[in-house]
Steps between C-alpha positions, in 0.01 A plus 500: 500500500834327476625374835884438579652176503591404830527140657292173443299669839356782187168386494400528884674857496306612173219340693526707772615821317117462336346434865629821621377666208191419534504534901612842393190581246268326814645736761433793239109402446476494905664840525260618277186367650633623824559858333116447440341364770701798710374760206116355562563530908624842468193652256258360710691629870481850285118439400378439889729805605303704243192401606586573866621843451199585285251362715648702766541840333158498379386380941684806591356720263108400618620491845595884424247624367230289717667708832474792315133488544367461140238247502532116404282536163666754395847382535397170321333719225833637483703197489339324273482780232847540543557150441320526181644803353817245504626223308326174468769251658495122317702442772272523736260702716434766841199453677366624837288266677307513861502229772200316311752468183275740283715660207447914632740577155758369226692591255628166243291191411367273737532202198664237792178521705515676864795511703672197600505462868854397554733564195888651466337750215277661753562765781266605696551846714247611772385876495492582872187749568261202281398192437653524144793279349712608211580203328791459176481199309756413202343180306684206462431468143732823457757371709486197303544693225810701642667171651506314128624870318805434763574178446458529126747817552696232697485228256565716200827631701561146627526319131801638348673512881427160523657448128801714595539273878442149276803680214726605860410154641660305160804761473551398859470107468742522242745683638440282850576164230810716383649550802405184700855419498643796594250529805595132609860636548410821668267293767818298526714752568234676741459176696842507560509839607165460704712179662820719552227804700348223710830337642597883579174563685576178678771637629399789555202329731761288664735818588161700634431194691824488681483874552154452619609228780783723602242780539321277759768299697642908535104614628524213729852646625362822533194325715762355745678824494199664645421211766907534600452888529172492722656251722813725501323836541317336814829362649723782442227780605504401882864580561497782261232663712718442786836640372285827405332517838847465690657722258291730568490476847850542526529793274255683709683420853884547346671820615788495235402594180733321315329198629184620474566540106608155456192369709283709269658349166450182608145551576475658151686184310250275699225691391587498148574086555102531631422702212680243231343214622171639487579586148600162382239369698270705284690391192423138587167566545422696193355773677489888354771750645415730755618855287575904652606739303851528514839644374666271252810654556527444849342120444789460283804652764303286802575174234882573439565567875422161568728334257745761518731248719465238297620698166840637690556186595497381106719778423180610304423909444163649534399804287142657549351713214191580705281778289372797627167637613388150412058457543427256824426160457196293658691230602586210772818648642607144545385338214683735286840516735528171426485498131790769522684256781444218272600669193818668671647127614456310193723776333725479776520127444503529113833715593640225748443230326723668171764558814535857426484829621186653329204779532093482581304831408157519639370815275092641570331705242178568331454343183176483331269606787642237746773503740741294378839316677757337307791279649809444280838350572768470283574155568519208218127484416239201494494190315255448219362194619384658814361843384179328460422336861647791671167599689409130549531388897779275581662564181877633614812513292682526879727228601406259763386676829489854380158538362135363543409620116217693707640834461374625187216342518399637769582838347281425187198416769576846731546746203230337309243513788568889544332522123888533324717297321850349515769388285852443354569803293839380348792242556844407343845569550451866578312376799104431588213761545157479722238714478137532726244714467274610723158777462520863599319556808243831568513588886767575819787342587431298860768471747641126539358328779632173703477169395256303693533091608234343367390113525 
């Protein structure tokens, strides 16, 4: 077979063209002596599986007719004439033997002496009722005889496939000798490429990294957050608990009503100071809300009353789309106020910031089995480079002193521990879009009850 001229390196590439070849032809002669060794494994597996389900069959049948009250003799007598009227098996033989080992009846010659005592080609079955045991032995001369049909089967298969791997094994030397070249340049061109992949994973690794360490110095933030609010919660309970108690007090013993009105909001504003630090307190610590089920409507007015003040002030309007007949929600009053306070004031600051009159819609509807709430503004949208950290705590787009970056993160934590979802829906020019959702809830609507201080 002519080979192409290459370089003055021919001769150890010709060399090793041949080598493969013949590797080839090798790895072709093991196949097939595997193809026979499994071919000799799998008669014999089918030979003792035989002899087992004989052996048994023909234990069931004497066990039969034994119970059935026919006498011993006679169902030998029986046996063995109908193992005569059959077949003579070269194979093998059936016998019947007692516990002494005496042959009761056979059928097949007995030319390999008794029964071996321990032997893969024998099965022995019990017949419960007797001392009898039915025995089925296959010689090993036949399954000599069987295993070297197979592998001549094999072999005679195995010749010209091993001729047709040795011819596949030259055609592919020599077309490995003509394109040597060619494959030097392509593994030049893929180590370059393979280079190029592995500087951009590098990066990649070093950019993960440096997310990674932001990740943690913001967890350990967000463990001194929770130290700050514990202490806080502790200091700021004792003369909430007073300012209720008084207010209170006072609101029972006023005559004029007027009075007696404004003692009673105060009460309720400390209350709901109570109730907010026992909800970031709670936030801090991780811990599950404490849900009702509830009126998302009226969850959503109790929000916007709070900030109302703050968006006249900003010259900013309010418009509530509030569906009707909406399902309750199981929900943390609180929790969920705040998310629609939060919401609410970063639109109103979206709006201040652009220094222009402008408009937040707070709409509630059903959509897709859950109760949904979108807040949109029409103010000059969000940045691209922040669209992705929005959620992330102490993350803020605010100037200096008018945000924590804690406010949508700790919406993300409240919706999200209620079993819903939150996030930005749309942003741009025309303005920017919020949406939570929250689960349908099955059961009555419970009547809000007051905060409590807590410790």
């Amino acid at each position: 077979m002519d080979l192409p001229e290459l370089h003055p390196g021919r001769g150890l590439v010709v060399r090793t063209a041949v080598a493969i070849a013949l590797a080839v032809t090798v790895i072709g002669g093991l196949g097939m002596w595997v193809v026979s060794t499994s071919s000799a494994s799998s008669l014999r597996a089918q030979i003792e599986d035989s002899n087992r389900r004989q052996a048994d069959r023909l234990a069931a049948i004497l066990e039969r007719e034994v119970a059935s009250g026919i006498g011993q003799d006679q169902v030998l007598e029986a046996l063995q004439k109908s193992l005569e009227a059959g077949p003579v098996d070269e194979a093998g033989y059936v016998c019947v033997m007692d516990a002494e080992g005496a042959t009761l009846c056979q059928r097949g010659s007995m030319a390999e002496s008794t029964v071996p005592a321990a032997s893969s080609m024998v099965h022995r079955t019990p017949v419960h009722g007797t001392n009898w045991t039915v025995c089925v032995h296959t010689f090993e001369a036949y399954l000599r005889d069987r295993l070297t049909a197979v592998r001549r089967s094999v072999l005679r298969l195995g010749i010209p496939v091993g001729v047709l791997i040795a011819l596949l094994g030259t055609a592919a030397a020599r077309w490995a000798v003509r394109g040597y070249e060619r494959r030097i340049e392509e593994a030049n061109r893929d180590l370059e490429t393979r280079v190029a992949a592995r500087t951009s994973d590098l990066e990649r690794a070093l950019r993960d990294l440096s997310a990674a360490q932001e990740s943690l110095v913001r967890n350990e933030k967000m463990v001194l957050l929770g130290q700050l609010v514990g202490s806080l919660a502790h200091e700021l309970n004792n003369p909430l608990t007073a300012v209720i108690g008084y207010a209170s007090l006072a609101r029972m013993r006023e005559k004029d009503p007027a009075v007696a009105l404004q003692m009673a909001e105060i009460q309720k504003a400390a209350e709901r100071c109570a109730a907010l630090i026992r909800t970031f307190l709670s936030f801090a610590r991780n811990q599950p809300p404490t849900p009702s089920v509830r009126d998302l409507n009226a969850i959503i007015l109790d929000a916007t009353r709070l900030i109302d003040g703050k968006l006249r002030s900003s010259r900013v309007t309010l418009e509530l789309r509030l569906g009707d007949g909406l399902p309750p929600v199981k929900a943390d009053p609180l929790q969920i106020e705040q998310v629609v306070v939060n919401l609410v004031n970063n639109a109103r600051q979206a709006l201040e910031g652009a220094k222009r009159r402008g408009t937040v819609t707070v709409r509630s509807a059903v959509e897709d089995g859950h109760l949904a709430v979108h807040v949109s503004d029409d103010g000059p949208g969000l940045p691209e480079s922040v669209r992705a950290h929005l959620f992330e705590p102490f993350h803020t787009t605010k100037a200096e002193g008018q945000g924590t970056g804690l406010g949508l993160s700790i919406c993300r934590r409240f919706v999200e521990a209620h079993g819903g979802r939150i996030a930005l829906e749309r942003t741009g020019p025309e303005g920017t879009e919020f949406r939570f959702d929250l689960p349908v809830a099955a059961g009555r609507l419970v009547p809000t009850e007051p905060s409590q201080v807590v410790s």
